[in-house]
C-alpha positions as CSV (number, residue, x, y, z in Angstrom):
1,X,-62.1,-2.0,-131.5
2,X,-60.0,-2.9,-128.5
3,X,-58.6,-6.2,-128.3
4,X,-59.1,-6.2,-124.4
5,X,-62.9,-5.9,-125.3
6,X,-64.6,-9.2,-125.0
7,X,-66.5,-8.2,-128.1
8,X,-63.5,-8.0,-129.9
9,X,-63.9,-10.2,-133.4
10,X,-60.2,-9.5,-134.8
11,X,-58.7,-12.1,-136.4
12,X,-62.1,-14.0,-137.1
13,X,-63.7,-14.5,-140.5
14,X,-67.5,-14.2,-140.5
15,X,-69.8,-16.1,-143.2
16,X,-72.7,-14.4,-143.8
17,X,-75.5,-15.7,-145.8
18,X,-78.5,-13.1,-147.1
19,X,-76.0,-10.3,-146.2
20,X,-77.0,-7.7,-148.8
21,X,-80.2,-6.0,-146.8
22,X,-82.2,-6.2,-143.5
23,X,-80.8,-8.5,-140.6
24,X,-78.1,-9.9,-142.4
25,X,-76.9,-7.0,-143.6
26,X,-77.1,-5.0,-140.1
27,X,-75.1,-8.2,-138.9
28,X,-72.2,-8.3,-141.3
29,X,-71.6,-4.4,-140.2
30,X,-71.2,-5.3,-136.9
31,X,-69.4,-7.8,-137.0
32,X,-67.2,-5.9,-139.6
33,X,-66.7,-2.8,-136.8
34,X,-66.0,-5.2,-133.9
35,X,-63.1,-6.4,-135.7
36,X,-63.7,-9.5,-138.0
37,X,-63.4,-10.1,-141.9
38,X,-66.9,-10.8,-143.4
39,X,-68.4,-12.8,-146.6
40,X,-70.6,-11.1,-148.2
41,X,-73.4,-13.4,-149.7
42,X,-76.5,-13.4,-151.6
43,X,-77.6,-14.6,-154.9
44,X,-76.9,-11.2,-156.9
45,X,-73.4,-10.8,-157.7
46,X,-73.5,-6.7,-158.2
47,X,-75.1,-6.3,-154.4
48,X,-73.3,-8.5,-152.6
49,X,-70.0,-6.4,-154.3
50,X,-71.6,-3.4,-153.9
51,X,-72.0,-4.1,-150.1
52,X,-68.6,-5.3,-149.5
53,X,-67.1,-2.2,-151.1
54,X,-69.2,0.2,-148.5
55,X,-68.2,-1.7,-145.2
56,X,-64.3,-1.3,-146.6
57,X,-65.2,2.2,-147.5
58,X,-66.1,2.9,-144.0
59,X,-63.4,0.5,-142.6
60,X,-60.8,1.6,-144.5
61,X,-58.2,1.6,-142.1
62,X,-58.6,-2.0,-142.3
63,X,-58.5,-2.6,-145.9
64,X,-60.6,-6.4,-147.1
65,X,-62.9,-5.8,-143.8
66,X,-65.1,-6.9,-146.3
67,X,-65.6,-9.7,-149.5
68,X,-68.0,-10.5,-151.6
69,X,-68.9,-13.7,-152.5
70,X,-72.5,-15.1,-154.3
71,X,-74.3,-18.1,-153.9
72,X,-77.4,-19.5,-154.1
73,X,-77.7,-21.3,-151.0
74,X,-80.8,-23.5,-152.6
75,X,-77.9,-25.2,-154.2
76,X,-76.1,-27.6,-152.6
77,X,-72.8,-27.4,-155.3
78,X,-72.9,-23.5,-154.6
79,X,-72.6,-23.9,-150.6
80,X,-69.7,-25.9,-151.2
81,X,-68.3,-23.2,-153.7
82,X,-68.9,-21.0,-151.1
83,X,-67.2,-22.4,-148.5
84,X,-64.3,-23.2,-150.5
85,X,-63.8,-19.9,-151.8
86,X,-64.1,-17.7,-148.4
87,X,-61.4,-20.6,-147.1
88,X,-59.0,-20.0,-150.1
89,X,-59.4,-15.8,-149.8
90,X,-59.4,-15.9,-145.8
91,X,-58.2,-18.8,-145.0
92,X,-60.6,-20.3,-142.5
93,X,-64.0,-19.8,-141.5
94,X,-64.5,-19.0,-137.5
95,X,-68.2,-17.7,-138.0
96,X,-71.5,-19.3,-139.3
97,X,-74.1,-17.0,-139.9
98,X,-77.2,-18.6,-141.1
99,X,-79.2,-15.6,-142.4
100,X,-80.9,-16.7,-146.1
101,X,-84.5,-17.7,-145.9
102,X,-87.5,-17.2,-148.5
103,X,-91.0,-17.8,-147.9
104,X,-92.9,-18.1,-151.8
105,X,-96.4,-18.5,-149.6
106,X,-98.9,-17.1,-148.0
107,X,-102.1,-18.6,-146.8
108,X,-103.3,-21.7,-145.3
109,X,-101.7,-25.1,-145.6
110,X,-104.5,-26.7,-147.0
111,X,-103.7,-24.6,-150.3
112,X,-99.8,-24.7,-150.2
113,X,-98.2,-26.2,-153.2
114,X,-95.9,-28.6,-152.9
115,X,-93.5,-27.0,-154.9
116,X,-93.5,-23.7,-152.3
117,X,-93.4,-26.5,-149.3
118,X,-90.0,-28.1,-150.9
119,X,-88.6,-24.6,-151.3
120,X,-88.8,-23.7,-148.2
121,X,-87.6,-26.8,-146.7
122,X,-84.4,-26.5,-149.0
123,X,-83.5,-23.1,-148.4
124,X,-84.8,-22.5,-144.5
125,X,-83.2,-26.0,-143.5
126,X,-81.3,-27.8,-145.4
127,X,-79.3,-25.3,-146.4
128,X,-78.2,-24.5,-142.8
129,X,-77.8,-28.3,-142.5
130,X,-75.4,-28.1,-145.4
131,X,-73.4,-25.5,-144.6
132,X,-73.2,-26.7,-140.6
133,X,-71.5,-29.8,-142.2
134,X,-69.2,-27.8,-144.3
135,X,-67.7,-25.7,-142.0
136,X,-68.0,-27.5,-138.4
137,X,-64.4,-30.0,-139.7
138,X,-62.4,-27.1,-139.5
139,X,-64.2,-25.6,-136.2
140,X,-63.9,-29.1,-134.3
141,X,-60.1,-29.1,-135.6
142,X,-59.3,-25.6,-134.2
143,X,-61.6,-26.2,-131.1
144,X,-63.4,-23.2,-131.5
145,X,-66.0,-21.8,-133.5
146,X,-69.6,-20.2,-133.7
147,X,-72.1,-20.7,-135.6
148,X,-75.7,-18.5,-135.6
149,X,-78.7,-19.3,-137.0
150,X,-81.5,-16.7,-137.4
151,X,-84.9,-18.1,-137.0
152,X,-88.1,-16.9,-135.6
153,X,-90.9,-16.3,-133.5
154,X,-92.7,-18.1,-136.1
155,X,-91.3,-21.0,-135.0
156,X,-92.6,-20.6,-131.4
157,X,-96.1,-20.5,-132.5
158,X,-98.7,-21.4,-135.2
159,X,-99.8,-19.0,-137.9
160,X,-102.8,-19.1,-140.2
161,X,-101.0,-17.9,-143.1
162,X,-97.2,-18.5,-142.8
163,X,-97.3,-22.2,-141.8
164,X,-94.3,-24.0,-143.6
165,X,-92.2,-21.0,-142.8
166,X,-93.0,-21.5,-139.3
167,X,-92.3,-25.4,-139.6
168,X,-89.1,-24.5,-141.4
169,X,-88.2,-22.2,-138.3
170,X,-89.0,-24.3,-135.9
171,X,-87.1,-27.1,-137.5
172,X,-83.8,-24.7,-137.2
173,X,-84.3,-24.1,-133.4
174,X,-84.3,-28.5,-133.5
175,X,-81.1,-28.0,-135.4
176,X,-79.4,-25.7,-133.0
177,X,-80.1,-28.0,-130.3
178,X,-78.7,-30.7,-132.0
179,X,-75.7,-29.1,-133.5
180,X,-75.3,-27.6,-129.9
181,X,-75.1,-31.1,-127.9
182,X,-72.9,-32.9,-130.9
183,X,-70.0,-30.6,-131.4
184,X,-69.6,-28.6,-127.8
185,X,-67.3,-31.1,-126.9
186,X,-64.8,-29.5,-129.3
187,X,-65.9,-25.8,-128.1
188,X,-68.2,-24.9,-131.1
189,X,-71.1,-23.4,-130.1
190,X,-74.3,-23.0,-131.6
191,X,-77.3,-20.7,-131.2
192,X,-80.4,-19.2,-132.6
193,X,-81.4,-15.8,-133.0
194,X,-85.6,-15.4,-133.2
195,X,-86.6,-12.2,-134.3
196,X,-90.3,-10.6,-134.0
197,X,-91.3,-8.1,-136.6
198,X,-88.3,-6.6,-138.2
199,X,-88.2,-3.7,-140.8
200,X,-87.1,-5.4,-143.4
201,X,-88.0,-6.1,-147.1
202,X,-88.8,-9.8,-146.3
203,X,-91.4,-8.5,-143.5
204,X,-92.7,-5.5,-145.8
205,X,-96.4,-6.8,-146.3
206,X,-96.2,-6.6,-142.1
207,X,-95.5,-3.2,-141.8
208,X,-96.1,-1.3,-144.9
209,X,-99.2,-0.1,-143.9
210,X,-99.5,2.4,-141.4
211,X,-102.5,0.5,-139.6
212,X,-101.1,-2.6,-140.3
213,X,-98.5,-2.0,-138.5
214,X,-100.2,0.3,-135.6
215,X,-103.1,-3.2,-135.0
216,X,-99.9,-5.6,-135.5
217,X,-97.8,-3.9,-132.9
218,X,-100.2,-2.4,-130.5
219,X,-100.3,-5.0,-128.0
220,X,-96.4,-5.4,-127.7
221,X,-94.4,-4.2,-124.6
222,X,-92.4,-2.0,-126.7
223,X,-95.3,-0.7,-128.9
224,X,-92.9,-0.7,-132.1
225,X,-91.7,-2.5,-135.0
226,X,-87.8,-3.5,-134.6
227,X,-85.0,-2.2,-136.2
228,X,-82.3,-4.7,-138.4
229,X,-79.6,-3.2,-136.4
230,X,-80.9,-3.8,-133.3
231,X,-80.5,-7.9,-134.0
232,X,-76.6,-6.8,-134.8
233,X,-75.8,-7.1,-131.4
234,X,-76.8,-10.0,-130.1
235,X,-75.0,-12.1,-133.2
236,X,-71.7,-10.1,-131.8
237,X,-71.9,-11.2,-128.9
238,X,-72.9,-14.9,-129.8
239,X,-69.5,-14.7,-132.3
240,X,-67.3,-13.5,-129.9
241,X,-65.5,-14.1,-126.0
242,X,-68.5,-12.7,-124.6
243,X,-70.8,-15.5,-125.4
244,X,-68.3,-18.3,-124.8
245,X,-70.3,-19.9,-122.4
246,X,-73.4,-20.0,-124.4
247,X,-74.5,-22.9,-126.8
248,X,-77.7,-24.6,-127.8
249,X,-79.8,-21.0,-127.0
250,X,-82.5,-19.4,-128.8
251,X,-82.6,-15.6,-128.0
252,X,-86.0,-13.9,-128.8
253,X,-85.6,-10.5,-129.9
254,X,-89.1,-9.7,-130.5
255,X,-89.5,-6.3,-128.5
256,X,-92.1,-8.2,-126.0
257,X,-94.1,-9.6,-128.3
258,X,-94.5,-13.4,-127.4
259,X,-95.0,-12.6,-123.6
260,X,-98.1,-10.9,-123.9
C-alpha cells in the first residue's frame, strides 16, 4: 500500500472484536492489506489463530500483519486482558473495532426472557462501553485515534421479532454520538457502521432460503443481499487520513434498503 495513499493504515494497530467470520472478518483483511497490524478476536482460541495465520500467509512480506488474541467480550476481566495484551505485543492500540454481537432471540418482546434481554445488553453494549473506556486514555494521550462501531439498520427501525437486538443497536448509535462529542476535542473520532442484510452466519436464517431471501430483498434498490467485504471499505476509510474529518456518523450500508 502506498504511504502517499490517504488509506494508508501503516504503522496502526487495529483491534478487532468477532474477527474470525462475516463483517469482522472481511474488515480485519482490509485493514490488514491497507497497511495496519490487526488483533484477531473471538471466543475460540483455534479460529481466531487460524485466521491470523492466513492474513500473514497472504501478507507475508509483512511478517505479524496479523495476531491472535481470544476473548470473551461478555466478560468484563477478558476485555481488559484483551486490551492489555494487544498493548504489550503491539504496543498501542490506534483502532477500535466494535464487531462482536449475539442475538439468543427471536420473537416478540412480550415472550423474551430476561436472561436473553441481559445478554444482549452485555455483549451488544456494554461491552463496547467497556472497551471505549479501555482504549480512549491512550487515544486522548496521542491525540489521535478511531474507533468503529458496527451496528444496524435494526436500530433505525422496529422489528416484530428482533426487538432487544434492535434496542441494543440503537443504544450503540447513542453511544457513538456521545463518545463522538466527549473525546473529539483530543482528535478521536467515533463512528457507526449500520449494515442491512449481510451474508453472514449471524444473518443465515435471513437468507438461507432461496425465497426468503428473493421476498426479503425484492423491494431493495439493489435487489440483492450484501457481501461482508463490501462493509471492509468503509471501516478503512473511517480508520484512516481519509476519514479524518468524520466523527459522530452512522453510515448505512444497506444496499437501499431503508429508503424505500
Amino acid at each position: 500500500m502506498s504511504t502517499n495513499s490517504i488509506f494508508d493504515l501503516s504503522g496502526k494497530v487495529a483491534l478487532i472484536t468477532g474477527s474470525t467470520r462475516g463483517i469482522g472478518l472481511a474488515i480485519a483483511e482490509e485493514m490488514a492489506r491497507h497497511g495496519a497490524s490487526v488483533v484477531i478476536s473471538s471466543r475460540k482460541r483455534d479460529k481466531c489463530e487460524l485466521v491470523a495465520e492466513q492474513i500473514n500467509d497472504e501478507l507475508s512480506a509483512r511478517p505479524g500483519s496479523a495476531v491472535s488474541i481470544p476473548a470473551n467480550i461478555s466478560n468484563k476481566e477478558e476485555i481488559q486482558k484483551l486490551v492489555d495484551e494487544t498493548v504489550d505485543k503491539l504496543g498501542s492500540i490506534d483502532i477500535l473495532v466494535c464487531n462482536a454481537a449475539v442475538n439468543p432471540a427471536y420473537g416478540p418482546m412480550s415472550d423474551l426472557p430476561d436472561s436473553a434481554f441481559q445478554k444482549i445488553l452485555n455483549v451488544n453494549i456494554m461491552s463496547n462501553h467497556w472497551l471505549a473506556q479501555l482504549v480512549l486514555p491512550e487515544m486522548r494521550h496521542k491525540k489521535n485515534g478511531s474507533i468503529i462501531i458496527v451496528s444496524s439498520i435494526g436500530g433505525l427501525r422496529g422489528h416484530d421479532k428482533l426487538g432487544a437486538y434492535c434496542i441494543s443497536k440503537a443504544a450503540d448509535l447513542q453511544l457513538v454520538r456521545n463518545l463522538a462529542l466527549e473525546n473529539g476535542c483530543d482528535n478521536v473520532r467515533v463512528n457507526a457502521i449500520s449494515p442491512g442484510l449481510i451474508r453472514t452466519d449471524f444473518a443465515r436464517a435471513l437468507w438461507e432460503d432461496p425465497k426468503t431471501l428473493a421476498a426479503r430483498t425484492e423491494n431493495d434498490p439493489l435487489r440483492r443481499i450484501g457481501e461482508p467485504r463490501e462493509l471492509a471499505g468503509i471501516a478503512v476509510y473511517l480508520a484512516s487520513q481519509a476519514g479524518s474529518f468524520t466523527t459522530g456518523q452512522n453510515f448505512v450500508i444497506d444496499g437501499g434498503s431503508t429508503i424505500v
